[in-house]
C-alpha positions in Angstrom: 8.5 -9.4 0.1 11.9 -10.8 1.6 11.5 -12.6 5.0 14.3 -10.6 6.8 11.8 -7.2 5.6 9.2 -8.8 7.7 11.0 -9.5 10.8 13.0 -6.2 10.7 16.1 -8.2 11.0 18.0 -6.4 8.1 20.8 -4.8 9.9 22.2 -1.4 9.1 24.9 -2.6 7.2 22.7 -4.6 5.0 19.7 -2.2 4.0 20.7 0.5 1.5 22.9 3.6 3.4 20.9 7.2 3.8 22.4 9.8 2.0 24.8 11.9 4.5 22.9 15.0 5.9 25.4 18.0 5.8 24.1 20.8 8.0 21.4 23.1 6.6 23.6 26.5 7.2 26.2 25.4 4.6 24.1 22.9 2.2 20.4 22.9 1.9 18.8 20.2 1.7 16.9 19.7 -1.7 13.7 19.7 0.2 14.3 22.8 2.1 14.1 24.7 -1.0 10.7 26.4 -0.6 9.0 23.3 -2.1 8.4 21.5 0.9 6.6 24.6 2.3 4.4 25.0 -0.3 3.3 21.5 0.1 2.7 21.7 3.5 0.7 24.9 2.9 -1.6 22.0 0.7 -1.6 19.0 3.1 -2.4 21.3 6.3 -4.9 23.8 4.8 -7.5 21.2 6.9 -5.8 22.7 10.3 -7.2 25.5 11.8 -4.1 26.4 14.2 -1.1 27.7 13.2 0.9 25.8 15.3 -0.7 22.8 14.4 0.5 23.8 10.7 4.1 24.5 12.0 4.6 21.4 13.7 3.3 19.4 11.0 6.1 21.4 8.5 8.5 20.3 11.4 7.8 16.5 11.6 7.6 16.3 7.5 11.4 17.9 7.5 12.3 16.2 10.6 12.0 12.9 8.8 13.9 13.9 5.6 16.6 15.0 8.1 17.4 13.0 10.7 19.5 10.3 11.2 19.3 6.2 12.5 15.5 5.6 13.8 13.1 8.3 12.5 11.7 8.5 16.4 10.3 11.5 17.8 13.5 12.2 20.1 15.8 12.0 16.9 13.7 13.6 14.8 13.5 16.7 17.8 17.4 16.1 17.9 17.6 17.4 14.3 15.4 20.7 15.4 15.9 21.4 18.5 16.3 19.5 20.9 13.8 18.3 24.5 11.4 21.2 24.3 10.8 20.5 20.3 10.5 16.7 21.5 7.7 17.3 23.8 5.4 19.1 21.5 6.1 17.1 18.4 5.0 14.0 21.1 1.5 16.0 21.8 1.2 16.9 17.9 1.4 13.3 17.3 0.2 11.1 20.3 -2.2 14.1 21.9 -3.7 17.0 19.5 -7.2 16.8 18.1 -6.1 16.9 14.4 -8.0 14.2 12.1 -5.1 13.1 9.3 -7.9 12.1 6.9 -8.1 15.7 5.8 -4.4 15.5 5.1 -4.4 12.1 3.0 -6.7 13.5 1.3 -4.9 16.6 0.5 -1.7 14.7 -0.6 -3.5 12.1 -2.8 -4.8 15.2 -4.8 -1.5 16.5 -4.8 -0.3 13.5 -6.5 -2.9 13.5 -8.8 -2.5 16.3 -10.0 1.8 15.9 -10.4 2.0 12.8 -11.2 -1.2 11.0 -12.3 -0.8 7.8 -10.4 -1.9 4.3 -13.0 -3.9 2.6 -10.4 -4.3 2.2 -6.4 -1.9 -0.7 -5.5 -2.1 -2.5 -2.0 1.2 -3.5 0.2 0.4 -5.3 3.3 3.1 -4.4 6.4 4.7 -5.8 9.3 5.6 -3.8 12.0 7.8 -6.5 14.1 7.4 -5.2 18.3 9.3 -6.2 21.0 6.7 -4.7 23.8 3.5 -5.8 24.3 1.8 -2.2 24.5 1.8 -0.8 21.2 -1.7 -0.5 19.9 -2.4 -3.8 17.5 0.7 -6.0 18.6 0.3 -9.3 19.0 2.1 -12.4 18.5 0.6 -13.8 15.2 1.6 -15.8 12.3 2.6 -14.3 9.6 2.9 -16.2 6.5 5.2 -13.8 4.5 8.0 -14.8 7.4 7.0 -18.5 7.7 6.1 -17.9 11.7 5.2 -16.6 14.9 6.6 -13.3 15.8 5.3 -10.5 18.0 4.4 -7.3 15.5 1.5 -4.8 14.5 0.1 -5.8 10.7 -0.8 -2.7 8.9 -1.9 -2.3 4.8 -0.9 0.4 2.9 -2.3 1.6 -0.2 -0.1 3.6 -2.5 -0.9 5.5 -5.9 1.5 4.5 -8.6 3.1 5.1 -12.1 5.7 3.0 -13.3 8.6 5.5 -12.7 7.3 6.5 -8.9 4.7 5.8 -6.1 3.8 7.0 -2.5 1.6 5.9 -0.1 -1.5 7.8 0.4 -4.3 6.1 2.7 -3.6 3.4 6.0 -5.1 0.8 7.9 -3.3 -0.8 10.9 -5.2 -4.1 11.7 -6.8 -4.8 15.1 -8.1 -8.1 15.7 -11.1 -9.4 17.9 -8.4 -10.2 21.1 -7.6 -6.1 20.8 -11.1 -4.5 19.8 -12.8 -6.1 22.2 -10.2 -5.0 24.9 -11.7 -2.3 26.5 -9.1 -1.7 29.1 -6.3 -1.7 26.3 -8.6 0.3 23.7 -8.8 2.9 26.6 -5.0 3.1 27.0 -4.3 3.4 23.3 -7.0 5.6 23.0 -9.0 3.3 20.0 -11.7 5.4 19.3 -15.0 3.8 19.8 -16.6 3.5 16.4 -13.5 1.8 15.2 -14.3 -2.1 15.4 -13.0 -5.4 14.7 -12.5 -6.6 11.1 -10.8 -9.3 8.9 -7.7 -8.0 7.3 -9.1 -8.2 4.0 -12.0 -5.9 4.7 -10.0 -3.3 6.4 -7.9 -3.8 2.7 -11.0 -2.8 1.2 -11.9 0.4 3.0 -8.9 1.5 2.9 -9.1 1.4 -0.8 -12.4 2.8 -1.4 -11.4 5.5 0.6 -8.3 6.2 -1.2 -10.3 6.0 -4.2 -13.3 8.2 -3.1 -10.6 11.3 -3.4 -9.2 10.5 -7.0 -10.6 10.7 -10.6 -12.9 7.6 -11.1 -11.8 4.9 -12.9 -8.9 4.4 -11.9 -8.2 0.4 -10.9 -7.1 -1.3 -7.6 -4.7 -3.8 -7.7 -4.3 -6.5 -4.7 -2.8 -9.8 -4.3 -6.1 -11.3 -2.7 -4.7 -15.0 -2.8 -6.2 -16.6 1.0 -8.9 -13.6 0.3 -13.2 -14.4 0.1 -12.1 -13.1 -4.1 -16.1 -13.4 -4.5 -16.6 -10.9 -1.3 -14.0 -8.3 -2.6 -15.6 -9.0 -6.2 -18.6 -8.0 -5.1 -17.8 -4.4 -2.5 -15.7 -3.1 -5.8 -18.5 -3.7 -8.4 -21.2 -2.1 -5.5 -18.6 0.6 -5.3 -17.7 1.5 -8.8 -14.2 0.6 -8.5 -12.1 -1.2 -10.9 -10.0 -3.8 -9.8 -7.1 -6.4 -10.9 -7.1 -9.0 -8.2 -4.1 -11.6 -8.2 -6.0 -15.5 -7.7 -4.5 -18.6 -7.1 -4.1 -21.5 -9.5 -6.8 -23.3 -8.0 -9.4 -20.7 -7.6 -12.4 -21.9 -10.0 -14.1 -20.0 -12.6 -16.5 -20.2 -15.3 -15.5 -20.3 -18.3 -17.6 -17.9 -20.8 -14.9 -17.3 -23.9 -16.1 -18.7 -26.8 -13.2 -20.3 -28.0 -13.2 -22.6 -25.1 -16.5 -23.3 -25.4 -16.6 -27.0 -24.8 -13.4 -28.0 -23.8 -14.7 -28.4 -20.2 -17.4 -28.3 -18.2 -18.5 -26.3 -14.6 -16.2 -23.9 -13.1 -12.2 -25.2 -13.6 -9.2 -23.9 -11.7 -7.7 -20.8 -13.2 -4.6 -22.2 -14.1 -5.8 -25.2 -15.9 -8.3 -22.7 -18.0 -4.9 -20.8 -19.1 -3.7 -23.8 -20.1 -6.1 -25.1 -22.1 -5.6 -21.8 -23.6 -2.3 -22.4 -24.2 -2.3 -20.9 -27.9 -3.7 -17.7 -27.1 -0.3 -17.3 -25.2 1.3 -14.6 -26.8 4.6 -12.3 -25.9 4.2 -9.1 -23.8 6.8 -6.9 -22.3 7.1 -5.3 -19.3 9.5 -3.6 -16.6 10.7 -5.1 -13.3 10.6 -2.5 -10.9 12.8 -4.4 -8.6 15.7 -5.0 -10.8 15.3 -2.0 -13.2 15.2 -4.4 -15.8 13.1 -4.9 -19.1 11.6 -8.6 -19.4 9.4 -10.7 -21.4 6.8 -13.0 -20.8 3.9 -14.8 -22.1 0.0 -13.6 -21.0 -3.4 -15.0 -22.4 -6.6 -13.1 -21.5 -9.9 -15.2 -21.5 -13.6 -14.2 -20.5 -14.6 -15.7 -16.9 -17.4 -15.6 -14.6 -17.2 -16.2 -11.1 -19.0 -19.4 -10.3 -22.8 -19.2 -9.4 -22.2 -19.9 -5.9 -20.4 -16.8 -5.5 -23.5 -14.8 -5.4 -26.0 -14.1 -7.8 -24.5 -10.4 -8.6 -21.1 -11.6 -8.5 -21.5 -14.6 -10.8 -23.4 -12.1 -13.2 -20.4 -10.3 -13.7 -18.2 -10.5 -16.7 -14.1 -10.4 -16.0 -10.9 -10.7 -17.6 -8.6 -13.7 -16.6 -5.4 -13.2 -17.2 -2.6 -15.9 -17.5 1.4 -15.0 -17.2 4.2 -17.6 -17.7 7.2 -18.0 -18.7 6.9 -21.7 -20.2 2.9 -22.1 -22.4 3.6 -25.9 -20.9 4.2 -24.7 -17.6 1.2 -23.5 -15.3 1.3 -20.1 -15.1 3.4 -18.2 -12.6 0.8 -14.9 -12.0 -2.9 -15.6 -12.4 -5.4 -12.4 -12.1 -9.1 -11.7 -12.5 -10.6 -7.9 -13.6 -13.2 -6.4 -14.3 -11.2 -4.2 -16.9 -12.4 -6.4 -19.9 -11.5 -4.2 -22.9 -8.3 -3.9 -21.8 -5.3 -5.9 -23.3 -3.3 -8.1 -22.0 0.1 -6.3 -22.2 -2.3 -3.2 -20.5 -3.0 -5.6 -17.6 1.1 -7.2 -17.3 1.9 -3.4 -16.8 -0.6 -2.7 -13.8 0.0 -6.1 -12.3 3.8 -5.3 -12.4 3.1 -2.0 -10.3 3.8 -4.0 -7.1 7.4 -4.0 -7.7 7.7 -0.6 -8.6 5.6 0.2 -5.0 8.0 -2.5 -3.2 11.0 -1.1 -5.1 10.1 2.2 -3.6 9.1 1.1 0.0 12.6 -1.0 0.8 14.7 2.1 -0.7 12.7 5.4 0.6 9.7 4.6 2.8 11.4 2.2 5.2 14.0 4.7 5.5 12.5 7.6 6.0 10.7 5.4 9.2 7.5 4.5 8.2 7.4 1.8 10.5 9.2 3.8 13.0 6.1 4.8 15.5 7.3 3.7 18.7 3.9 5.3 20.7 1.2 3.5 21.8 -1.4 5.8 20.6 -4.0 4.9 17.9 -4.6 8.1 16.9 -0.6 8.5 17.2 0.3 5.6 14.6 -1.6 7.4 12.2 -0.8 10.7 12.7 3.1 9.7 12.0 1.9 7.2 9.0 0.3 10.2 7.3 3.6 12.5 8.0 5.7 9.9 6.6 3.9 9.0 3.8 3.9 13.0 3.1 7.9 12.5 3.7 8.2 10.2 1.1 6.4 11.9 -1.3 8.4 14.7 -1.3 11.1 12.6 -1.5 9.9 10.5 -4.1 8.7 14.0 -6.2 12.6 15.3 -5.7 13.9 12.0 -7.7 11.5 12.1 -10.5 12.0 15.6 -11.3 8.8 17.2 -10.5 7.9 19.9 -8.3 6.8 19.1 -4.9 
């Protein structure tokens, strides 16, 4: 993730141009071909009221449509103007509707169209210049290199390796805001929502997202400055696959037989790849990010967490797998699975699914104002997360060819 994504301070000229919109009455838009109806007749089957059923068919094309800052007022600028903004504010900020119904609805849809590879995670930044918005706070955040005032969300998208949407949210409150009463009140937090570490809000977030597709299917998360034995441990109780991205120095037991004496006690990762060095063979795989074929080298090797990682975590047997560009180099990507019949080249493609779901956050999300929720309403940020994410997967649908 590039530094000027974090803080938001890509300017117009710099991020990539939205297609022109020409009016509806003499050029439809793609979207307003019928397809986009039909899907909102599957994402809102969960809402009782017509109206509410409308106006979430309104928001969806509103987005698509409008230009700048996907706000309510512009979005209510591209159908109709103050009245339209004042009851797409109450659909939003103030109606009763619960959006996990509607995730829920759209992560089947993808399912079925596109058969997503695995559930990938992509932390967010919401840079904020108020103080009001629920979660903001001024916070470090390492991806920028410093303090900045802004809401930290994690999104976690299903994914192929030609297209990905996001399906299920979490925006992060931390103890100085769950514990808030006054402000929980005025953002209307509701109560059994409580504080947590980013990393286990990560985590429900996925098994949630996971709980409403075909099992099996394997999350993948960069859980570098993450407990690794802690998330270890909810997948396995859970059932849920996983490709976790370590660090270098994260230690492991060695339990592959062919290295088998050539240390003792639990090493660091990358020093186990290279003493592994020939088992390094050539794997190839795309980059998302620069539409471009590559090559690399990637070793897998049996591991074991190390026994003071828990006595059901240690138990378990993983995959570590090594990628690098030089066998006398350390290597560059170092991950851990549970997936341990599966090959190496298998595991380079689902570990290279974060640039495809980066790829397609910078050039379609972002744009189509993901991180556009100005309100200070909980219930409102996730209201318009779903709506977007519902947005972009019609959008995303549209470029791949299949039917929304």
């Amino acid at each position: 993730m590039r530094a000027d994504d974090v803080l938001g301070t890509r300017t117009a000229e710099e991020r990539p141009p939205a297609p022109p919109v020409p009016p509806v009455a003499t050029q439809p838009q793609p979207w307003d071909d019928g397809s986009l109806a039909e899907l909102s007749g599957v994402l809102f089957a969960s809402l009782v009221r017509s109206d509410q059923r409308r106006r979430g068919d309104d928001y969806i094309r509103g987005l698509l449509r409008a230009r700048g800052r996907r706000s309510i007022r512009n979005i209510a600028i591209e159908l109709g103007g103050s009245a339209t903004e004042q009851s797409l504010h109450h659909f939003i900020s103030s109606s009763t509707w619960d959006w996990v119904p509607v995730r829920r609805a759209l992560s089947r849809h993808l399912d079925s169209n596109v058969g997503p590879l695995a559930w990938v995670v992509r932390p967010m930044v919401i840079p904020k210049t108020g103080e009001n918005s629920v979660g903001v706070e001024r916070q470090y955040i390492p991806e920028a290199g410093q303090v900045i005032n802004a809401q930290r969300a994690v999104g976690v998208w299903a994914a192929t390796e030609e297209t990905s949407s996001p399906v299920n949210w979490r925006l992060h409150l931390s103890p100085s805001w769950a514990e808030d009463w006054p402000r929980r009140r005025q953002a209307s937090v509701p109560d059994d929502v409580v504080a947590q570490s980013l990393c286990d809000s990560t985590i429900d977030a996925c098994l949630q997202a996971a709980s409403w597709g075909p099992p099996g299917r394997p999350v993948v998360l960069d859980a570098r400055g993450a407990d690794v034995p802690a998330v270890v441990q909810r997948f396995r109780a859970a059932g849920v696959p996983f490709l976790l991205r370590i660090g270098a120095a994260f230690r492991l037991s060695v339990t592959d037989r062919a290295l088998v004496g050539r240390g003792t006690g639990p090493l660091p990762a990358g020093q186990i790849v290279l003493m592994a060095r020939d088992r390094l063979r050539p794997v190839i795989w795309r980059d998302h990010t620069a539409a471009l074929t590559r090559y690399s080298l990637a070793a897998s090797l049996r591991v074991r967490l190390p026994a003071g990682a828990g006595p059901d975590a240690a138990r378990a047997d993983l995959t570590l797998l090594g990628v690098t560009e030089d066998r006398r180099r350390l290597p560059a990507d170092l991950w851990i699975t549970d997936l341990v019949g599966a090959q190496p080249s298998e595991l380079v493609r689902l570990s290279r699914l974060t640039g495809r779901v980066q790829r397609n956050f910078e050039e379609t999300a972002d744009r189509l104002g993901i991180r556009d929720y100005t309100g200070r309403s909980y219930n409102g940020w996730h209201r318009h997360m779903t709506l977007a994410s519902a947005a972009h997967a019609v959008a995303m649908l549209k470029a791949a060819g299949r039917p929304a």
